[in-house]
C-alpha positions in Angstrom: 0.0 0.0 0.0 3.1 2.4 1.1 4.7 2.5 -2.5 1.2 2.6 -4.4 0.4 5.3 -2.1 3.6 7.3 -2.7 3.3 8.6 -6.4 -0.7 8.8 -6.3 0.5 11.4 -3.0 3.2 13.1 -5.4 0.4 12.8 -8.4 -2.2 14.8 -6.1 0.1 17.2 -4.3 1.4 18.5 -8.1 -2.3 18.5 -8.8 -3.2 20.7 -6.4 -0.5 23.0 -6.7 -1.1 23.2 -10.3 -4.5 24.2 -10.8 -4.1 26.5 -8.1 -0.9 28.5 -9.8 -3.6 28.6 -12.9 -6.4 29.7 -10.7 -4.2 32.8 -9.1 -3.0 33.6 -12.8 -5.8 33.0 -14.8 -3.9 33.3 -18.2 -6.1 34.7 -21.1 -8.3 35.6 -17.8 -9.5 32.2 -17.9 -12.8 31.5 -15.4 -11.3 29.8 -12.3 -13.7 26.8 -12.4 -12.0 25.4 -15.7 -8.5 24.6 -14.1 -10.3 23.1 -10.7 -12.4 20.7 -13.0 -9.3 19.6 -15.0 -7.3 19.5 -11.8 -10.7 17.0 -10.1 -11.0 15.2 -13.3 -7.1 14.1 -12.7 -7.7 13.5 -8.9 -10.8 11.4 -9.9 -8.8 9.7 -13.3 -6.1 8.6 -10.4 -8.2 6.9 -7.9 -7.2 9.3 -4.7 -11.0 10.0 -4.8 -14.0 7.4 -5.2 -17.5 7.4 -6.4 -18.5 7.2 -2.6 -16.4 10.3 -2.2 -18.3 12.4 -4.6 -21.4 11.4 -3.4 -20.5 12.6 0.4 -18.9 15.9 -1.4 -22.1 16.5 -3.5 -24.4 15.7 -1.0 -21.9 18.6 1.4 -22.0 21.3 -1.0 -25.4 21.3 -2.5 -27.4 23.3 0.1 -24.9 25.8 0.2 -24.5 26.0 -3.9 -27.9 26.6 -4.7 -28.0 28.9 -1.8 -25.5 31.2 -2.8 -27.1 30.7 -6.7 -30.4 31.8 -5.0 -28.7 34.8 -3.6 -26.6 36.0 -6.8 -30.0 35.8 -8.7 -31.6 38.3 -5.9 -28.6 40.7 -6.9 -29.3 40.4 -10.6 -32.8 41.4 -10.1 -32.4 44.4 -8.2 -30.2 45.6 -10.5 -32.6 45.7 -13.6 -34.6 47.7 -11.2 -31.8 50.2 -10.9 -30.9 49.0 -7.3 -27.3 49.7 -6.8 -27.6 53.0 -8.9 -30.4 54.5 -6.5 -27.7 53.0 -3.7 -25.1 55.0 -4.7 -26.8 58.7 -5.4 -28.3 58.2 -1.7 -24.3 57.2 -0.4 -23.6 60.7 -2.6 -26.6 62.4 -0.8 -25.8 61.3 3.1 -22.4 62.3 2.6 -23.8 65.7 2.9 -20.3 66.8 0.8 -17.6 65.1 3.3 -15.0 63.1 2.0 -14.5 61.1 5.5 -18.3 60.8 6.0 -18.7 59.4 2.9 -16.1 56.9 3.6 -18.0 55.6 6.5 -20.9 55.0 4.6 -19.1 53.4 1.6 -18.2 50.6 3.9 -21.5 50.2 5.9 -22.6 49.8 2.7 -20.0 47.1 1.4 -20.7 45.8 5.0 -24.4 45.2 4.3 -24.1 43.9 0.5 -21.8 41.3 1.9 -24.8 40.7 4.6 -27.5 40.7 2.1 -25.8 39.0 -1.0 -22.6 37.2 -0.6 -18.8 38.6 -0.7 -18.2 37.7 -4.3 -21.6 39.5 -5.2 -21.1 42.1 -2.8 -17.3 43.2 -4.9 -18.7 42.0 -8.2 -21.6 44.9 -7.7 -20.1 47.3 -5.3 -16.8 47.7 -6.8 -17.6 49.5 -10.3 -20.7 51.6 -8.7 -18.1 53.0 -6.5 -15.7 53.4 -9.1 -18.2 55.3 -11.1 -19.5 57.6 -7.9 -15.8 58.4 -7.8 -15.1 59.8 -11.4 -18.3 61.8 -11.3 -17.1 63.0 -8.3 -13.9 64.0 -10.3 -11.3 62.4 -7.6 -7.9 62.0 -8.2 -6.6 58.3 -8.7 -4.9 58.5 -5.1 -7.9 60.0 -3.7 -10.0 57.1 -5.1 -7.9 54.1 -3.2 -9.0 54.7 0.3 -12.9 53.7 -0.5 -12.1 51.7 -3.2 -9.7 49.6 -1.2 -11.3 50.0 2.5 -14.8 48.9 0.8 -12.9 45.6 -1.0 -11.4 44.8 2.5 -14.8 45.0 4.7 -16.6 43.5 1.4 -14.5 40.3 1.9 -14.0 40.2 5.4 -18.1 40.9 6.2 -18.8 37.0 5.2 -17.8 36.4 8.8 -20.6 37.7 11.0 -23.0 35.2 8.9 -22.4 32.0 7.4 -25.0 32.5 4.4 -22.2 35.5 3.2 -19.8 32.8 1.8 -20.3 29.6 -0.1 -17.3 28.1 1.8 -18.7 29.1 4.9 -21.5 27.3 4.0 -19.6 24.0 2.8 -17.8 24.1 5.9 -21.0 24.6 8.3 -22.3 21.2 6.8 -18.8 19.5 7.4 -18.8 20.4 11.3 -23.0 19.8 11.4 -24.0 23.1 12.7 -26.7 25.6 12.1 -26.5 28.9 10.8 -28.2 29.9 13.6 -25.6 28.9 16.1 -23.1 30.1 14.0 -24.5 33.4 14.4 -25.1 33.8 17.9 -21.4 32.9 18.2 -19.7 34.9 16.0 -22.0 37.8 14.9 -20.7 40.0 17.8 -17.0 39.3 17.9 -16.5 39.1 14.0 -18.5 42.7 13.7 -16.6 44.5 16.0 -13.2 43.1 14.3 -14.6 44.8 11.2 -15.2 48.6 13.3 -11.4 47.6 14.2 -10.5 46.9 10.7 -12.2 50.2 9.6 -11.1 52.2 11.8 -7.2 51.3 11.1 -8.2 52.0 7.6 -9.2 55.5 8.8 -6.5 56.2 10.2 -4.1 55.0 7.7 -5.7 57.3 5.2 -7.2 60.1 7.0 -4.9 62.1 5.4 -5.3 61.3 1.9 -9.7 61.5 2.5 -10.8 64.7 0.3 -12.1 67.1 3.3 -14.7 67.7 0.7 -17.0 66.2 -2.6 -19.9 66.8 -4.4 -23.5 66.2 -3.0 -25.0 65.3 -6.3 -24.0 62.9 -8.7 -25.9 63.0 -12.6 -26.2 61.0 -15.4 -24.9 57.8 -13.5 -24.2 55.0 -15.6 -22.6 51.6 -15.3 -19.5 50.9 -16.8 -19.2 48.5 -19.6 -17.2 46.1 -17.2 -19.9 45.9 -15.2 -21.1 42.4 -14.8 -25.0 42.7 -15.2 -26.8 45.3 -17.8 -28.8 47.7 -16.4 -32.4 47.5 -17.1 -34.7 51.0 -17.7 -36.8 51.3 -14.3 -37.9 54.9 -15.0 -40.1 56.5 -11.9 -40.3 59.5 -10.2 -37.6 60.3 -7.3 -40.2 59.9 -4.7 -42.1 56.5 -6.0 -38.7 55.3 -6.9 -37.6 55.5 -3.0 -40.6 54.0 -2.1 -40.2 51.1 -4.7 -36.6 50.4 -3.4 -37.2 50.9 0.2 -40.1 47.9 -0.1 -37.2 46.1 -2.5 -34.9 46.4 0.7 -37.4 45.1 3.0 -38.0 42.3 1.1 -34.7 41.2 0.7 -34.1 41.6 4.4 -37.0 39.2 5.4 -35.7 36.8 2.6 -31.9 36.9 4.9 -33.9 36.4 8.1 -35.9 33.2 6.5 -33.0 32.0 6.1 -32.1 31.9 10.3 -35.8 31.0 10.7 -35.4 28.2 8.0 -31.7 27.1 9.9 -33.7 27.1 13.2 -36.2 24.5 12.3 -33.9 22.8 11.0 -35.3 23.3 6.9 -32.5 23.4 4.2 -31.7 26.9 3.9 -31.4 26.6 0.1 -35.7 26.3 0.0 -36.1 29.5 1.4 -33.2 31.2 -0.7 -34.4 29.9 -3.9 -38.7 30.8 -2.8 -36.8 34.1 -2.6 -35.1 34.5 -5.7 -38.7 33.5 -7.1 -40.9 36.1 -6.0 -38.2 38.9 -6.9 -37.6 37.3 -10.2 -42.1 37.3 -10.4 -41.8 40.9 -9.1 -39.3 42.1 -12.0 -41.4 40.4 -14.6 -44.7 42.1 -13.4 -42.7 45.4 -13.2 -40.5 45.5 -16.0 -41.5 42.8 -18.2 -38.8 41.2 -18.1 -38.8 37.3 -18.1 -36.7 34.8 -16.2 -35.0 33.6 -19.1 -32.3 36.2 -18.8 -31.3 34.1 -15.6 -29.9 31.4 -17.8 -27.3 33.7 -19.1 -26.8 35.6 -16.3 -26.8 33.8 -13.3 -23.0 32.2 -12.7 -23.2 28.3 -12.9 -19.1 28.1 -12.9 -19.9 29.1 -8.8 -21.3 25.6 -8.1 -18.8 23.9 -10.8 -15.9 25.8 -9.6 -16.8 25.0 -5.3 -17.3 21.0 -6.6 -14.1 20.9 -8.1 -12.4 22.1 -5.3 -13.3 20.5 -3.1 -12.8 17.2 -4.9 -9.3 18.5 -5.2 -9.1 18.7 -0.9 -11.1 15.3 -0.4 -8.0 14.1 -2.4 -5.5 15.8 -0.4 -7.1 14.4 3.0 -6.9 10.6 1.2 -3.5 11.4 1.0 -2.7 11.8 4.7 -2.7 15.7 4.7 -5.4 16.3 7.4 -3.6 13.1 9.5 -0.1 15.6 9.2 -2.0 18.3 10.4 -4.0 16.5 13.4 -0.6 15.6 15.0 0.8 19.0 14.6 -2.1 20.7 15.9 -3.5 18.8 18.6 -0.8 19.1 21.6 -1.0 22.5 21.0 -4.7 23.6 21.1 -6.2 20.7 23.4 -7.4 22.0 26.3 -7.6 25.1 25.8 -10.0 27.5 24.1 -8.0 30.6 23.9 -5.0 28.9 22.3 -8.2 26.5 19.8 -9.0 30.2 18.6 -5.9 31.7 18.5 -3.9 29.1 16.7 -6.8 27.2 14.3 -7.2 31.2 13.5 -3.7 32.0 12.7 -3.0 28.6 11.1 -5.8 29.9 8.7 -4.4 33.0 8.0 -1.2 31.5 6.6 -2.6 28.6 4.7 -5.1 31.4 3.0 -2.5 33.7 2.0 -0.2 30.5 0.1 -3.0 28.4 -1.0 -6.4 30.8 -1.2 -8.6 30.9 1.3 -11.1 28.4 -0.1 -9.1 25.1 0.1 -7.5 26.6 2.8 -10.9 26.1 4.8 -11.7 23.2 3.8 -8.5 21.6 4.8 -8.7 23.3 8.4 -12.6 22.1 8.2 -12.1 18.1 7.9 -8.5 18.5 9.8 -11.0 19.5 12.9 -13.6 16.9 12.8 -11.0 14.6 13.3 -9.5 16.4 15.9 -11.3 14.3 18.8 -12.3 17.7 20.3 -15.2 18.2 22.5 -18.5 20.0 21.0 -17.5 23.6 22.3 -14.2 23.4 21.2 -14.9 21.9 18.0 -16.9 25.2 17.4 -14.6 27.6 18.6 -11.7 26.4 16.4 -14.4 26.1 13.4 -15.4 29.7 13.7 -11.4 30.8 14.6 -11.0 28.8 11.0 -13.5 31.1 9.7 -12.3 34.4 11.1 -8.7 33.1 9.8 -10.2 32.1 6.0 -12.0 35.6 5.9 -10.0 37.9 7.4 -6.2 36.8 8.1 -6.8 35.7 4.3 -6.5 39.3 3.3 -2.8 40.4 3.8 -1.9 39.1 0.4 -4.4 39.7 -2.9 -4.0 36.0 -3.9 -5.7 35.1 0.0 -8.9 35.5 -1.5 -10.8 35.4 -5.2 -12.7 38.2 -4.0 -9.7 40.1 -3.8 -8.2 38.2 -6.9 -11.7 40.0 -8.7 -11.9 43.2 -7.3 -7.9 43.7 -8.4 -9.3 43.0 -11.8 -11.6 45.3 -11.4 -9.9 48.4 -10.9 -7.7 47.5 -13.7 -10.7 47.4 -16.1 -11.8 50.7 -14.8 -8.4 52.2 -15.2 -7.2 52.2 -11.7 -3.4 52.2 -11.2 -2.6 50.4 -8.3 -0.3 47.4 -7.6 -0.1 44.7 -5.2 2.9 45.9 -3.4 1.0 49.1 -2.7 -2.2 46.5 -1.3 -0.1 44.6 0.7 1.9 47.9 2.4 -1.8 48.9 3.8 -2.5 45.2 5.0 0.5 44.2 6.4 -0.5 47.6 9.4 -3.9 46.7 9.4 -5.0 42.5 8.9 -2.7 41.2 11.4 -4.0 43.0 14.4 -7.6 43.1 12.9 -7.5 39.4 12.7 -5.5 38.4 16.2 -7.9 40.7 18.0 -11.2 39.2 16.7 -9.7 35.8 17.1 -9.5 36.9 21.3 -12.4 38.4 21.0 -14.3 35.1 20.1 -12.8 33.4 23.0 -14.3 35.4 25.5 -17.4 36.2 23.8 -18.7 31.9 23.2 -16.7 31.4 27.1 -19.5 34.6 28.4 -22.6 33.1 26.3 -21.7 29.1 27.4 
């Protein structure tokens, strides 16, 4: 077994490492899903996983696919109604003409998209519209980086407070059998005052590069040609249009508390996400005439393909022996006690993020902990420390995160100059601390509520 078990190891590990150098560098800006279902195909070809393994993987990730699916299709419909555009002239009008309180509000904003939608969505959406605010506010390119960049960073690192925000999340949630609701009342607290940390570092880092002042009205608004859904042509006047969106809003809030509800009672979140989705999609065709067809097009499949593959990729590394090497490294060190379980699972997150990405990253650290022999409260503490570590710690390097990996691609599309060096010089002051003290902070908070 030892020597047939030696090159399919070498065979996976190269694997791995392979379709992850082409999912970083995405030559011919390739979609990410094609080199993780070449690199699963191999995995699968070579035996390191079985057809009982897929069928554990698919039954794992399916919930959380067609959840985030549901979600992405919520965002799509709100923007034919002109959503994000009415978002973004209110952002212009709260600002009241200050440059630093209109940095607060871009990322409350970012905050709540992530909350709403998903991180992924939340860049994908957020990213141009505030790129777009900004040149019709006629900022400089230096003067544009601090929301651009603070906004990306809360964007990514807001799929913490709630699992639904992140399909890994998600994934992961199923591996360690616990409900979104739980999840929650853990780490809704801890991981939302990290981010008012994480913010305010960013304020002060560029306080003094904030215009003191910008324009209170912003005309003729609209979206780039990067931008990854077409606008439809919801015409209204100003004050039925705010009352259109504001009942838009409320829907989609009671949708994202079904969701708790649904984890509560223990029903698949993915039946209220997707009855959702429905009703909006309904709602835009009675309103705008627009049929559900579109969604064909429109809606990313590659999400669900892409999350599959992957994670066939980390089933393959675990058959190897991976998560046995990191169960005996691990285990002196965290059993026993919960502040070193979050601490270290937290840190050992951050680090795997930033050289592998944060999505197999998680999943490793996921299945490495059920195995762990840890008792129920530890088991969750070092989950969500895994979670704060994939979502957070991942950020001090662009390549920690494809939400980062996309929102760098975005400002280059809408002719934003700035380079990864320059990312990592405002990181490097602000992740570490951001991350080390929410990771503490979850400690005390689950050792007060249990």
């Amino acid at each position: 077994m030892g020597d047939f078990m030696q090159p399919l190891a070498f065979i996976t590990i190269i694997t791995f490492l392979v379709t992850l150098g082409f999912i970083l560098w995405r030559p011919r800006n390739i979609n990410e899903s094609i080199p993780a279902t070449i690199g699963a195909l191999i995995i699968i070809l070579c035996g390191t996983v079985t057809l009982p393994d897929l069928l554990i993987i698919l039954k794992t990730i399916s919930d959380a696919a067609i959840t985030i699916i549901a979600t992405i299709v919520m965002a799509i419909v709100l923007e034919s109604f002109g959503f994000f555009n009415w978002v973004a002239e209110k952002l212009a009008e709260k600002a009241k003409g200050s440059g630093i309180r209109l940095f607060w509000y871009v990322n409350f904003l970012c905050f709540l998209m992530t909350l709403f939608f998903n991180n992924d969505g939340s860049i994908l959406i957020t990213t141009p519209i505030l790129i777009m605010l900004l040149n019709n506010m006629g900022l400089k390119n230096h003067q544009k980086i601090p929301y651009l960049l603070s906004g990306g960073l809360i964007a990514t690192a807001s799929s913490a407070p709630i699992g639904v925000s992140n399909i890994v999340n998600l994934i992961a949630l199923k591996i360690v059998d616990m409900s979104l609701y739980s999840h929650t009342a853990m780490m809704f607290v801890p991981s939302t005052l990290g981010l008012l940390i994480l913010v305010a570092l960013l304020f002060l880092y560029f306080r003094k590069v904030l215009p003191k002042t910008v324009p209170t009205k912003v005309t003729g608004m609209s979206l780039p040609s990067y931008h990854p859904i077409k606008q439809g042509s919801f015409q209204k006047t100003k004050k039925d249009r705010d009352k259109f969106m504001r009942n838009v809003l409320l829907f989609v809030f009671a949708v994202r508390a079904s969701l708790f509800l649904a984890s509560y009672f223990s029903i698949p979140i993915s039946v209220m996400a997707v009855f959702g989705s429905l009703v909006l999609l309904c709602w835009r065709w009675a309103y705008l005439k627009i049929s559900p067809v579109d969604m064909i097009k429109k809606t990313p499949w590659y999400i669900i393909v892409f999350a599959f593959s992957m994670y066939v990729i980390i089933y393959g590394l675990t058959n190897i022996g991976l998560t046995d090497w990191l169960i005996e490294t691990m285990k002196p060190m965290i059993q026993g006690n919960l502040l070193n379980t979050s601490v270290l699972m937290g840190i050992l997150l951050s680090v795997l993020s930033n050289i592998f990405n944060n999505h197999p990253a998680l999943m490793v650290g996921t299945i490495t902990l059920t195995n762990l022999g840890l008792d129920p409260l530890s088991l969750k503490v070092a989950y969500l420390a895994n979670v704060i570590g994939s979502d957070m710690g991942s950020l001090l390097l662009p390549m920690g995160t494809l939400a980062t990996l996309m929102w760098m691609h975005i400002l280059k599309d809408g002719k934003i100059k700035f380079s990864w060096w320059q990312y990592i010089k405002v990181t490097i002051i602000v992740i570490p601390p951001t991350t080390i003290f929410t990771l503490i902070l979850l400690y005390y908070w689950v050792t007060w509520l249990f």
